[in-house]
VOKOL-744845 format. One record per residue: residue number from 1; residue in three letters; y, z, x negated of N, C-alpha, C, O in turn. Coordinates in nm, 3 decimals. Layout:
% VOKOL-744845
NUM, ALA, Y, Z, X, Y, Z, X, Y, Z, X, Y, Z, X
...
***
This chain:
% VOKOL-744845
1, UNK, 4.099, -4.686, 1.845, 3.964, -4.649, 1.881, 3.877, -4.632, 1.757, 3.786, -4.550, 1.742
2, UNK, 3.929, -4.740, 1.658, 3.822, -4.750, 1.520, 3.817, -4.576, 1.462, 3.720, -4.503, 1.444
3, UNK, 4.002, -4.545, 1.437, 4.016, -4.395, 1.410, 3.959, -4.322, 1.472, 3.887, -4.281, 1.381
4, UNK, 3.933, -4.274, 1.544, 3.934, -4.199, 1.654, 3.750, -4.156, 1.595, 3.711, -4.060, 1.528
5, UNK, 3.681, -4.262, 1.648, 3.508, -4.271, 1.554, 3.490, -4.283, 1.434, 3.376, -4.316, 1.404
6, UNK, 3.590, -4.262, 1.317, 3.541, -4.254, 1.211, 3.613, -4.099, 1.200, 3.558, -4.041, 1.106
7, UNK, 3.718, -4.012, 1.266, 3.704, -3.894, 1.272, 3.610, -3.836, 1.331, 3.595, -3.730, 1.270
8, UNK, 3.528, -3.843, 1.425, 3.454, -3.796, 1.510, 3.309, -3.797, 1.401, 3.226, -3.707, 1.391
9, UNK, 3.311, -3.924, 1.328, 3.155, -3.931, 1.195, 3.236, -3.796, 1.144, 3.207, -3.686, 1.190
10, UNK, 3.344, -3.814, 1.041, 3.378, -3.691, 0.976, 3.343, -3.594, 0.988, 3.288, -3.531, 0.898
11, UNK, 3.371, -3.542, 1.134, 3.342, -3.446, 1.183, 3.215, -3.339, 1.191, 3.189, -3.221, 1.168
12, UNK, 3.155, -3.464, 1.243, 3.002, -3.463, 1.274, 2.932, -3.423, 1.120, 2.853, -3.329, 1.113
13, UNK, 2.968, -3.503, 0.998, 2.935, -3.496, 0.856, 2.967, -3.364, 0.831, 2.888, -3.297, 0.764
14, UNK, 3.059, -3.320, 0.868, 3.074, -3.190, 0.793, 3.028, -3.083, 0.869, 2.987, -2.994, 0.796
15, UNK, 3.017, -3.056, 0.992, 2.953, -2.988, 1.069, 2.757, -2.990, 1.034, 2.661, -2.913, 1.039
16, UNK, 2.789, -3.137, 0.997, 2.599, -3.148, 0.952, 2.567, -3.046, 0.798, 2.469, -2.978, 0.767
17, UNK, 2.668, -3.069, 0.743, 2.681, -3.015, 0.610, 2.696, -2.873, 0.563, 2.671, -2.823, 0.454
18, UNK, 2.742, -2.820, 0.671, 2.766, -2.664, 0.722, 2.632, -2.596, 0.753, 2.590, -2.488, 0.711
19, UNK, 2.567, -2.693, 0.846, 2.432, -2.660, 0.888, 2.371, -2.620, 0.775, 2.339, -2.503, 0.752
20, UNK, 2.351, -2.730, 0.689, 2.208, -2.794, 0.600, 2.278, -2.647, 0.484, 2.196, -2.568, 0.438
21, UNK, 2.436, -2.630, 0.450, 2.400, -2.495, 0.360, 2.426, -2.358, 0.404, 2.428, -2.255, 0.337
22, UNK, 2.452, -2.382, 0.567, 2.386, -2.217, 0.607, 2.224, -2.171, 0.603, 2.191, -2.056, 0.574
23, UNK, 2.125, -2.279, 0.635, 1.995, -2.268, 0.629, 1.954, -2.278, 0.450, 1.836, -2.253, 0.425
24, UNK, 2.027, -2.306, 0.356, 2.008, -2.302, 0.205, 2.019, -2.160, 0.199, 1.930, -2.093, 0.146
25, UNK, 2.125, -2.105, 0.252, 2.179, -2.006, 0.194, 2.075, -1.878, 0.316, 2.011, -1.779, 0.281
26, UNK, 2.088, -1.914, 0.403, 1.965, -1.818, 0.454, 1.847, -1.797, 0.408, 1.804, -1.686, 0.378
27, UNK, 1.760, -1.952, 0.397, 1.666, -1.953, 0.331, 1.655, -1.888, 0.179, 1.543, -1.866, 0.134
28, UNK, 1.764, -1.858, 0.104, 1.764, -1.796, -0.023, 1.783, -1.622, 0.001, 1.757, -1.533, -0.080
29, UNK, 1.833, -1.607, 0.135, 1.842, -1.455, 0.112, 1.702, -1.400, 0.180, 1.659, -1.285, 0.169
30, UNK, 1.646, -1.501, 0.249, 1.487, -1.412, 0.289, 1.401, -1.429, 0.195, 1.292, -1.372, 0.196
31, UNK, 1.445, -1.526, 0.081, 1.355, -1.523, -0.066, 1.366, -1.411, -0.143, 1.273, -1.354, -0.201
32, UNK, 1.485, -1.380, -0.143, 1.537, -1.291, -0.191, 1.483, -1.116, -0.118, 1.434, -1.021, -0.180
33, UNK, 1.502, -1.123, -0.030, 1.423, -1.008, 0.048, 1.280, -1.014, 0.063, 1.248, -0.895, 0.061
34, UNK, 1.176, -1.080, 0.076, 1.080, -1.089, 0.075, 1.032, -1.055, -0.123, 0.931, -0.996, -0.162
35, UNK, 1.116, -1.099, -0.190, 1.054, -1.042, -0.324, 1.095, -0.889, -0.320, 1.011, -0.803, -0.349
36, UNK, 1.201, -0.863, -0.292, 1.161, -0.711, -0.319, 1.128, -0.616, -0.244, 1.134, -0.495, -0.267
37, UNK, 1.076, -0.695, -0.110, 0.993, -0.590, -0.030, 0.819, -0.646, -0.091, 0.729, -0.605, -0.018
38, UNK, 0.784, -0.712, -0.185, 0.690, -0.715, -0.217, 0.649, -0.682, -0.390, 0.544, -0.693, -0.453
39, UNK, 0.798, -0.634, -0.428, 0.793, -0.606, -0.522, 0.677, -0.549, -0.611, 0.586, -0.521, -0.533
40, UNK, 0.636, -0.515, -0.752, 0.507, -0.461, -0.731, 0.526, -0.302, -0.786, 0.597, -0.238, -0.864
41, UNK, 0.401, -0.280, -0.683, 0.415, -0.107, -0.712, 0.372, -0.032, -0.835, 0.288, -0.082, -0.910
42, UNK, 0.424, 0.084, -0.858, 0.355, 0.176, -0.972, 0.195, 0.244, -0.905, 0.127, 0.322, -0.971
43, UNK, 0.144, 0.184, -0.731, 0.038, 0.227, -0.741, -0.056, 0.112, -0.691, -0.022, 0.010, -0.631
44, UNK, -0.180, 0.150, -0.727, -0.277, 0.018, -0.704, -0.277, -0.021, -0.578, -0.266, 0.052, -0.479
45, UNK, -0.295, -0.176, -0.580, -0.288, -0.220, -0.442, -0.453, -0.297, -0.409, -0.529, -0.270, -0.503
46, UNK, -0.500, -0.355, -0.336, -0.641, -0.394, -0.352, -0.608, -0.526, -0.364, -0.489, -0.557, -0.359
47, UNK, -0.705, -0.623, -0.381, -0.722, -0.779, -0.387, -0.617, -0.864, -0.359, -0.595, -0.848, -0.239
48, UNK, -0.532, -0.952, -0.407, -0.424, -0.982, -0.394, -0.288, -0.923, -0.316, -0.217, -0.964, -0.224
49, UNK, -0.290, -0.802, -0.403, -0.164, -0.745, -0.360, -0.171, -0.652, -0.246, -0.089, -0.561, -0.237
50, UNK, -0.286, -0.673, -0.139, -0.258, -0.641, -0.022, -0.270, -0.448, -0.004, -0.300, -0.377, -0.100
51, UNK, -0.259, -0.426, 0.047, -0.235, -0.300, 0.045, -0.326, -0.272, 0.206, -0.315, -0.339, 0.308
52, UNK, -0.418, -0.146, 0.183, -0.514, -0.132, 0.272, -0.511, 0.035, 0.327, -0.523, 0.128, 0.247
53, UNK, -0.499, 0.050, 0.436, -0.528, 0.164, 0.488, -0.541, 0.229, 0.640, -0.523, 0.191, 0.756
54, UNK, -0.574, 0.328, 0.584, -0.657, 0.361, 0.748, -0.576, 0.419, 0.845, -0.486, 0.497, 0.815
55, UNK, -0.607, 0.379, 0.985, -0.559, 0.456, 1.089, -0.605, 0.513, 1.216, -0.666, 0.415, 1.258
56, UNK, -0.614, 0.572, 1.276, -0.682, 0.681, 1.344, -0.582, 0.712, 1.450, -0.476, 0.758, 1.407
57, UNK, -0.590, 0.701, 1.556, -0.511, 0.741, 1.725, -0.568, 0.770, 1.806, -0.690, 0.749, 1.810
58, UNK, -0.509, 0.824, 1.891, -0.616, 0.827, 2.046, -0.574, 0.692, 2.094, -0.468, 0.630, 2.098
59, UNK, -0.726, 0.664, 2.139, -0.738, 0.518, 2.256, -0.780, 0.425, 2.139, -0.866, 0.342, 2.168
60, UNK, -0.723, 0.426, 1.987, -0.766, 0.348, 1.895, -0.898, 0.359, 1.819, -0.978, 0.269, 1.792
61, UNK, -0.902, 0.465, 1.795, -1.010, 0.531, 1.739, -0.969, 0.519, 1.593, -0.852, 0.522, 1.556
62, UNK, -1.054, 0.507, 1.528, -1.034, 0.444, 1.389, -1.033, 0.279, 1.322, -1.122, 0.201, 1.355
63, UNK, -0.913, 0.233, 1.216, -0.934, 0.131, 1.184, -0.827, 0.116, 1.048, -0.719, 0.166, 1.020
64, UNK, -0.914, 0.024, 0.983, -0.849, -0.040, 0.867, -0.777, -0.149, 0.890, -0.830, -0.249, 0.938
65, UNK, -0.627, -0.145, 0.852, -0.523, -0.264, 0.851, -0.520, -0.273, 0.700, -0.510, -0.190, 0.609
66, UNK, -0.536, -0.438, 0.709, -0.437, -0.490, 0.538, -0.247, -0.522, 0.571, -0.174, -0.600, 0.631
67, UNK, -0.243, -0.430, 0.505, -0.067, -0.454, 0.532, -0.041, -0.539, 0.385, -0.131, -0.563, 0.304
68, UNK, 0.125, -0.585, 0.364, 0.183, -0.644, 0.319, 0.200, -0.506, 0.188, 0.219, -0.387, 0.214
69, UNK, 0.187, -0.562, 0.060, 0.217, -0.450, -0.077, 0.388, -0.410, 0.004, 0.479, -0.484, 0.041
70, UNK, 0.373, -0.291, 0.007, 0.565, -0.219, 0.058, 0.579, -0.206, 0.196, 0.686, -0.227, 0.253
71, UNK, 0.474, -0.170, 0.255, 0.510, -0.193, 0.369, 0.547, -0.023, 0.402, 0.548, 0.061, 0.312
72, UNK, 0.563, -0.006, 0.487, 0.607, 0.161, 0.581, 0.530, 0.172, 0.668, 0.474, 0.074, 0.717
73, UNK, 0.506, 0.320, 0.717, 0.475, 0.370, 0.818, 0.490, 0.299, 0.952, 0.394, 0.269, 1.023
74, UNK, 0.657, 0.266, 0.991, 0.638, 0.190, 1.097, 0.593, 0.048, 1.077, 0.585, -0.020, 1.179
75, UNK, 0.567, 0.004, 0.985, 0.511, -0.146, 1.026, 0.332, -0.135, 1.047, 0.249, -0.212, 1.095
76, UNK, 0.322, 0.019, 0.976, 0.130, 0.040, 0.975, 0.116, 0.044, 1.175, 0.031, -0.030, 1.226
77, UNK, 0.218, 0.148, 1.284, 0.199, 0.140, 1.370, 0.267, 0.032, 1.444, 0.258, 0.013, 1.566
78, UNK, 0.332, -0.033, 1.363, 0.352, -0.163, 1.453, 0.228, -0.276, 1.474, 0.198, -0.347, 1.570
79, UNK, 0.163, -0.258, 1.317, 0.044, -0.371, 1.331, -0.081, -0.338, 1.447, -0.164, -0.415, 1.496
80, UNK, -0.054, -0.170, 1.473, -0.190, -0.167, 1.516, -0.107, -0.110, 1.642, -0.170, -0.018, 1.694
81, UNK, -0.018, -0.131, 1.687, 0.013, -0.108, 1.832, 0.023, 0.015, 1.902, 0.007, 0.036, 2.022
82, UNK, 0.059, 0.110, 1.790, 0.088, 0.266, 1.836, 0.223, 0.284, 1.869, 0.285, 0.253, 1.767
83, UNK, 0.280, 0.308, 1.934, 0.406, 0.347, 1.903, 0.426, 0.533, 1.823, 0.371, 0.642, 1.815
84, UNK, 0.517, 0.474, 1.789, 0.559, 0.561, 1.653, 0.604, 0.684, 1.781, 0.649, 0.689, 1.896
85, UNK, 0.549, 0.785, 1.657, 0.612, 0.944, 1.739, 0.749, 0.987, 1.728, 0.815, 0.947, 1.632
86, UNK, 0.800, 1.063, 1.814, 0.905, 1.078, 1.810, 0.919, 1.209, 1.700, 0.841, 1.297, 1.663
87, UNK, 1.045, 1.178, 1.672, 1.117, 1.234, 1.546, 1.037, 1.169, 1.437, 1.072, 1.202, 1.324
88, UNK, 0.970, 1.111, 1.443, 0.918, 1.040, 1.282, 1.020, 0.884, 1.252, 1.052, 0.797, 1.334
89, UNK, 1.052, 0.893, 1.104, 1.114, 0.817, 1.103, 1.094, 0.680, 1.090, 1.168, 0.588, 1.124
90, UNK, 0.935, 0.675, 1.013, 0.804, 0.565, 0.971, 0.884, 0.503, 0.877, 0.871, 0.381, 0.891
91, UNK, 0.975, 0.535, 0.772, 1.082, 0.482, 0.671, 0.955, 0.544, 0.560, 1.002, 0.532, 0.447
92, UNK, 0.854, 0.589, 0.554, 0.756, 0.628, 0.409, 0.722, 0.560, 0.358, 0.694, 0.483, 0.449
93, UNK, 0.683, 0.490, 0.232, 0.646, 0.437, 0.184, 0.503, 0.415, 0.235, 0.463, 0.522, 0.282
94, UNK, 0.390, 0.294, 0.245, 0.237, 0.340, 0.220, 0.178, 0.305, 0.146, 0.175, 0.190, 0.101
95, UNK, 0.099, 0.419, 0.107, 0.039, 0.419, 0.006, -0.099, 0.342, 0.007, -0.159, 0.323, 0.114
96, UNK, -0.163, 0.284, -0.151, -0.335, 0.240, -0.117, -0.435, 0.345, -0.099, -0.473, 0.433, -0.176
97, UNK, -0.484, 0.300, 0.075, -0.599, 0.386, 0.066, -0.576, 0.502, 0.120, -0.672, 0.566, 0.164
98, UNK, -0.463, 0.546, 0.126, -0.395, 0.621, 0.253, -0.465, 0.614, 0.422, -0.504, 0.511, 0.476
99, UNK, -0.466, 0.747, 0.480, -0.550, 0.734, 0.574, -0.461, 0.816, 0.679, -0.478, 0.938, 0.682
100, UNK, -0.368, 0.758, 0.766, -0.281, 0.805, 0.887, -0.339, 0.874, 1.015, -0.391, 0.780, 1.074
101, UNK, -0.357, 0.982, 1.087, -0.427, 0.973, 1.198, -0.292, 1.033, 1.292, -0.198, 1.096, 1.244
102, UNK, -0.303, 1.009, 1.389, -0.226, 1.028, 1.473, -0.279, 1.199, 1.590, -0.380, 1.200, 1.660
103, UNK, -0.211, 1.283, 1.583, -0.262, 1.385, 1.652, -0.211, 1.365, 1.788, -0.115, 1.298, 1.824
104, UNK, -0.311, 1.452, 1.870, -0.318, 1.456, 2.018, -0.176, 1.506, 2.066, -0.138, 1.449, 2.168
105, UNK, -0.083, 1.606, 2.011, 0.060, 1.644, 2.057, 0.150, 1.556, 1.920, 0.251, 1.590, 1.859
106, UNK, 0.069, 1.445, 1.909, 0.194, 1.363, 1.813, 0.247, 1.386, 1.693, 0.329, 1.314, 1.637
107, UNK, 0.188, 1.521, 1.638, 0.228, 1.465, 1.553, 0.142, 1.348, 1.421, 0.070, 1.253, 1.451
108, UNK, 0.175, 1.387, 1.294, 0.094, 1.294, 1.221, 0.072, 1.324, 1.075, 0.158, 1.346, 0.990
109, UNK, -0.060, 1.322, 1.060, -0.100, 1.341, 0.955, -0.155, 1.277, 0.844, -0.224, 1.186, 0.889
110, UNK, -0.159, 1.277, 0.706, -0.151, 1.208, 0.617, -0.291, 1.260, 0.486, -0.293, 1.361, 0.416
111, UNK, -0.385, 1.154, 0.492, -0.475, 1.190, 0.399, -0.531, 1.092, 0.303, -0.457, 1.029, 0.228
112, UNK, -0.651, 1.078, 0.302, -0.713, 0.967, 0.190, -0.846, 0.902, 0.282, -0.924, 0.968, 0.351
113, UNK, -0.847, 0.788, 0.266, -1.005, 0.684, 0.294, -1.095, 0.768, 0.206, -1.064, 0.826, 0.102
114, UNK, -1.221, 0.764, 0.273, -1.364, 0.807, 0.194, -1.362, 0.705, 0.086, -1.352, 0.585, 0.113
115, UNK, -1.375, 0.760, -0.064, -1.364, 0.718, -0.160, -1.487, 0.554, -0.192, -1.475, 0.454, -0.261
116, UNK, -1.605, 0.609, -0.091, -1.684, 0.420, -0.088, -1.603, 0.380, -0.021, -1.529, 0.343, -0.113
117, UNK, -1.543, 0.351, 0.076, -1.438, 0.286, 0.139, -1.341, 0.202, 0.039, -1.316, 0.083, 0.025
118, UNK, -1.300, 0.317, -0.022, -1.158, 0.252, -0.134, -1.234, 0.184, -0.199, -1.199, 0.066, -0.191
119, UNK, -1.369, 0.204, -0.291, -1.405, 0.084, -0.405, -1.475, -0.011, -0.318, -1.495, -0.124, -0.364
120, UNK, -1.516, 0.014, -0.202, -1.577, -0.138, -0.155, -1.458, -0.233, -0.111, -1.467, -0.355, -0.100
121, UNK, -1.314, -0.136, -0.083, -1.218, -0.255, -0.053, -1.126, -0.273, -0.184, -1.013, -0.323, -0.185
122, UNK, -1.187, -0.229, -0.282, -1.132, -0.298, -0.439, -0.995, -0.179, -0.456, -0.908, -0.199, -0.541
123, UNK, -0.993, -0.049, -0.359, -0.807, 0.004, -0.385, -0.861, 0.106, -0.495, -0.978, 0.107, -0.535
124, UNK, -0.801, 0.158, -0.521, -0.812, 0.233, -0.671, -0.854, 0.392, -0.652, -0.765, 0.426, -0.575
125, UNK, -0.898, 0.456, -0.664, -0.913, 0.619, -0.603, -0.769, 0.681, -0.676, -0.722, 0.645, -0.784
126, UNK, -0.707, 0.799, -0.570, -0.645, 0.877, -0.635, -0.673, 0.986, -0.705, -0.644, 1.093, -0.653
127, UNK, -0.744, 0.985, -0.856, -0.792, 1.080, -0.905, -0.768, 1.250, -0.906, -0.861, 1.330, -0.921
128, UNK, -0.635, 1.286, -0.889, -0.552, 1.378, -0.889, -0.547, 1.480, -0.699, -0.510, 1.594, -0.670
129, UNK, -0.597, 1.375, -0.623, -0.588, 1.395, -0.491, -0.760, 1.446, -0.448, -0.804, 1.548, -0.396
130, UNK, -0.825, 1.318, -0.499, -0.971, 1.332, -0.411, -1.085, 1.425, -0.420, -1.095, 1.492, -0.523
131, UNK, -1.157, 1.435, -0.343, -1.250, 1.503, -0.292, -1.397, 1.461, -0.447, -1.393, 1.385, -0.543
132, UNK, -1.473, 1.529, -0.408, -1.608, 1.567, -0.486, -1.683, 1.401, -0.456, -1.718, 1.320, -0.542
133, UNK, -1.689, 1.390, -0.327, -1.759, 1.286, -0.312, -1.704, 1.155, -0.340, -1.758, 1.053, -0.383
134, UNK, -1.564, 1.181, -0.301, -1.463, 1.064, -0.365, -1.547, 0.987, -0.520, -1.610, 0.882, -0.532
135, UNK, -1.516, 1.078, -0.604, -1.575, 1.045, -0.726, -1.685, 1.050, -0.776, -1.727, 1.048, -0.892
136, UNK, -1.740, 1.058, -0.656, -1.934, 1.010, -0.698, -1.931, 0.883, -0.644, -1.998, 0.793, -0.694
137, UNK, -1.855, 0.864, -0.539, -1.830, 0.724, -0.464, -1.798, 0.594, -0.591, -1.795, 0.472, -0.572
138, UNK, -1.775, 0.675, -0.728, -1.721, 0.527, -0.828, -1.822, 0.536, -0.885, -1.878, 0.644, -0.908
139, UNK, -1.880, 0.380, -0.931, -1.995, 0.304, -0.985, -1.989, 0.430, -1.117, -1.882, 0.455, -1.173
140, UNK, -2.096, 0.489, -1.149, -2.109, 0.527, -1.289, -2.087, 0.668, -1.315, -2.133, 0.728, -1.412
141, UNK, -1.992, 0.733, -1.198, -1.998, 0.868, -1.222, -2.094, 0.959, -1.138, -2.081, 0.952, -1.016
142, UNK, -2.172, 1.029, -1.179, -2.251, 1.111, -1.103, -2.176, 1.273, -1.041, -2.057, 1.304, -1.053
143, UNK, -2.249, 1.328, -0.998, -2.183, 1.459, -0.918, -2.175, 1.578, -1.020, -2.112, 1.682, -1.002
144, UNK, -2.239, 1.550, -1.113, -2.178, 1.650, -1.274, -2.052, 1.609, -1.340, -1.974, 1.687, -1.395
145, UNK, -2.042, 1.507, -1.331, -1.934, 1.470, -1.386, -1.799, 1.501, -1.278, -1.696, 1.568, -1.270
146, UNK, -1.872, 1.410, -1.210, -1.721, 1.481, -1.072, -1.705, 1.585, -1.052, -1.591, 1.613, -1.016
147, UNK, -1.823, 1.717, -1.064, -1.751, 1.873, -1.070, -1.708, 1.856, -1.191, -1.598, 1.911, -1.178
148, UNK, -1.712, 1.813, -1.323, -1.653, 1.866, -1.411, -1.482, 1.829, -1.419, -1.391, 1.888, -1.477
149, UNK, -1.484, 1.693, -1.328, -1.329, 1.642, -1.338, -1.241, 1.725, -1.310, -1.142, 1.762, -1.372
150, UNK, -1.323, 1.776, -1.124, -1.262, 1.858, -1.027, -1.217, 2.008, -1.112, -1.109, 2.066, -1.116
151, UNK, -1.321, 2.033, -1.163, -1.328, 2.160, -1.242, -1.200, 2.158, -1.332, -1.123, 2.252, -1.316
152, UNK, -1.168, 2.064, -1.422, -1.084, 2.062, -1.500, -0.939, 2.021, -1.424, -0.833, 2.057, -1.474
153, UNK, -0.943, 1.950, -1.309, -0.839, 1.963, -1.235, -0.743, 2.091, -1.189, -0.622, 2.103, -1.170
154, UNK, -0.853, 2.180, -1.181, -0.820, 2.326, -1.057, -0.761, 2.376, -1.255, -0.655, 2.433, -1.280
155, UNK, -0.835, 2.346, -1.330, -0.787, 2.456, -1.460, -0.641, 2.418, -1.558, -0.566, 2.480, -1.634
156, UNK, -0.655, 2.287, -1.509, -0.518, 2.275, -1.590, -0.428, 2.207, -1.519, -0.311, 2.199, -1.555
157, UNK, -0.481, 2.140, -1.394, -0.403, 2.060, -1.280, -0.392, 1.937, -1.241, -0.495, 1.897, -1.186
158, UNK, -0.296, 1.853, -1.248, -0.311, 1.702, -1.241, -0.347, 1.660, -1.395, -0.334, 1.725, -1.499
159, UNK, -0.391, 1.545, -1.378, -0.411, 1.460, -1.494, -0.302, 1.370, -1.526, -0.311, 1.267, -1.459
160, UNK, -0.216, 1.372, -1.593, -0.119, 1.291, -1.621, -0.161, 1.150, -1.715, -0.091, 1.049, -1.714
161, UNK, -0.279, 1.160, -1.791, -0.353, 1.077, -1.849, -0.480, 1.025, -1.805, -0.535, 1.063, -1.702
162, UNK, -0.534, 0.919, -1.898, -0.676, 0.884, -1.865, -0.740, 0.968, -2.001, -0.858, 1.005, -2.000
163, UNK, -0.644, 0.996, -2.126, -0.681, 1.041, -2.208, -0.752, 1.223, -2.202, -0.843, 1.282, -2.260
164, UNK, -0.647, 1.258, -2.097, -0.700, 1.412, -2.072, -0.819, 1.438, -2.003, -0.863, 1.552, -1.988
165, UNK, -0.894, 1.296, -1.944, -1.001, 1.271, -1.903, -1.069, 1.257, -1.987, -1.180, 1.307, -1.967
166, UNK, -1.054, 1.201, -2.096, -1.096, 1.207, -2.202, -1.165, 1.296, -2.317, -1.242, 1.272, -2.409
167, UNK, -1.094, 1.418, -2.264, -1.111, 1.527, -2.320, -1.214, 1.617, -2.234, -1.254, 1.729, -2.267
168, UNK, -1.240, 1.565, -2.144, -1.340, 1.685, -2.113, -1.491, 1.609, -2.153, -1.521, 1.489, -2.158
169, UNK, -1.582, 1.750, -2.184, -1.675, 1.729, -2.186, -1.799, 1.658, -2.111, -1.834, 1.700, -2.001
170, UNK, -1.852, 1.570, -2.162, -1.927, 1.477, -2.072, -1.872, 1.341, -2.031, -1.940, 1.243, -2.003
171, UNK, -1.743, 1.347, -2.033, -1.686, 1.197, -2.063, -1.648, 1.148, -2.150, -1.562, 1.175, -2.234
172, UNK, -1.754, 1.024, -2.125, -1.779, 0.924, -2.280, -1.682, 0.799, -2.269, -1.603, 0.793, -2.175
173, UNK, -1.688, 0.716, -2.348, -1.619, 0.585, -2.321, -1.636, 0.488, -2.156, -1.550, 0.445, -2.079
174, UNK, -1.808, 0.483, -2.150, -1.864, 0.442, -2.046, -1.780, 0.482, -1.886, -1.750, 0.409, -1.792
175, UNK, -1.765, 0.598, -1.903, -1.744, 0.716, -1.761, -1.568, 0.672, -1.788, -1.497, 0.655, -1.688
176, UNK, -1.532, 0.663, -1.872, -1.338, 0.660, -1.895, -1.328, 0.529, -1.844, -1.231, 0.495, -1.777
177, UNK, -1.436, 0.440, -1.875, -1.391, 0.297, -1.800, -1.434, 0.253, -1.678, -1.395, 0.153, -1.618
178, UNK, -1.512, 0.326, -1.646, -1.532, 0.329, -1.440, -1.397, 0.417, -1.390, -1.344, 0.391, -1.282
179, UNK, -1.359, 0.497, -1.457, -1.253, 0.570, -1.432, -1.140, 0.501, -1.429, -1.075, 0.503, -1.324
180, UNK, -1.098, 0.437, -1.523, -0.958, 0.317, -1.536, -1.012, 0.259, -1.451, -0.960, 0.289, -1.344
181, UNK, -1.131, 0.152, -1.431, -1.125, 0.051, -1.293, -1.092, 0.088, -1.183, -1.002, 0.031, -1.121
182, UNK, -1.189, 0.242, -1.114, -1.185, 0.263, -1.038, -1.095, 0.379, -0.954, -1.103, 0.427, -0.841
183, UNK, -0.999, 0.402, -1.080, -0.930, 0.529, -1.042, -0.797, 0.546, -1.063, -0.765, 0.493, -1.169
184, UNK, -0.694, 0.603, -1.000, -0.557, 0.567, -1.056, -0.498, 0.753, -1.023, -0.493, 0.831, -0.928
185, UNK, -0.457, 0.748, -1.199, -0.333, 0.861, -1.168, -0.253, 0.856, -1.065, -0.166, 0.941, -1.050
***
C-alpha cells in the first residue's frame, strides 16, 4: 500500500511539473508575440505608443479608437464592432492618424484625420500626404508657408528629407522644428 502512494505522489509530481513548464513555456511565447506585434514602427505613433485613428460606418457614424502600436484593419473593426467587408482581408497594416470609412455598398476607403485632430492627439502629420489645412493645423506654420510646402511638393514631389524642407524659401530653423515635432515623412 506504502508503494502504491508514493507512486501515485510521483506521479502527481511530475504531472504537477509538466503543468508549471507548459504555462513557463506558454507564458514565454505570448512574451514573445506580444513584443513583436508591438514592435516599434518606422511611423509615428501618439502618446505612449498607442496608435490612433479614425473610423466612419453606417449606424456608427464617426469615431476615434486608440488601438495597440501594429495593429490591422481587422482589429480597427473588431474594436468598434463593424464587421469587416467581404473580400477585404483587414491583414493592412494601420497607420497613425489614418482615417477608415466604411462605404454604403461596402466597400472601404482609406484617408487622413483633419490635421488639428492629429496634433491635438500628439500623432505626427503625414507631410507628403496632407491637405493645405493639414499644415496650418501645426503650431507655427501659417497658410504661406503651407502653400509654399504644398507648392514645392506638386514641383519636385515627396519630401524624402526634413532638409529639402529646408530648402525652400521661407523656412527658417523655427518653421523646420514645428515641422520635425509635428510632422513625419
Amino acid at each position: 500500500m506504502i508503494m502504491r502512494n508514493s507512486r501515485e505522489s510521483r506521479e502527481l509530481s511530475r504531472l504537477l511539473w509538466s503543468l508549471l513548464l507548459a504555462g513557463v513555456v506558454a507564458s514565454g511565447a505570448l512574451f514573445i508575440a506580444s513584443r513583436s506585434m508591438t514592435s516599434p514602427s518606422r511611423l509615428s505613433t501618439g502618446p505612449e505608443g498607442a496608435l490612433y485613428v479614425q473610423m466612419q460606418a453606417p449606424g456608427l457614424g464617426v469615431a476615434v479608437y486608440r488601438m495597440p502600436s501594429g495593429s490591422r484593419m481587422r482589429d480597427l473593426f473588431h474594436a468598434a464592432r463593424v464587421q469587416l467587408p467581404r473580400g477585404a482581408e483587414g491583414m493592412e497594416l494601420l497607420e497613425p492618424g489614418q482615417a477608415v470609412a466604411v462605404e454604403a455598398n461596402g466597400g472601404v476607403s482609406l484617408s487622413w484625420m483633419p490635421g488639428d485632430q492629429m496634433v491635438a492627439l500628439g500623432v505626427s502629420i503625414p507631410l507628403n500626404e496632407c491637405g493645405l489645412q493639414d499644415l496650418v493645423a501645426i503650431p507655427g506654420i501659417g497658410e504661406a508657408t503651407a502653400v509654399k510646402i504644398m507648392k514645392g511638393r506638386v514641383e519636385r514631389g515627396r519630401y524624402d528629407s526634413f532638409s529639402e524642407l529646408a530648402n525652400l524659401s521661407g523656412v527658417g530653423e523655427k518653421t523646420l522644428t514645428a515641422l520635425r515635432q509635428y510632422g513625419r515623412l
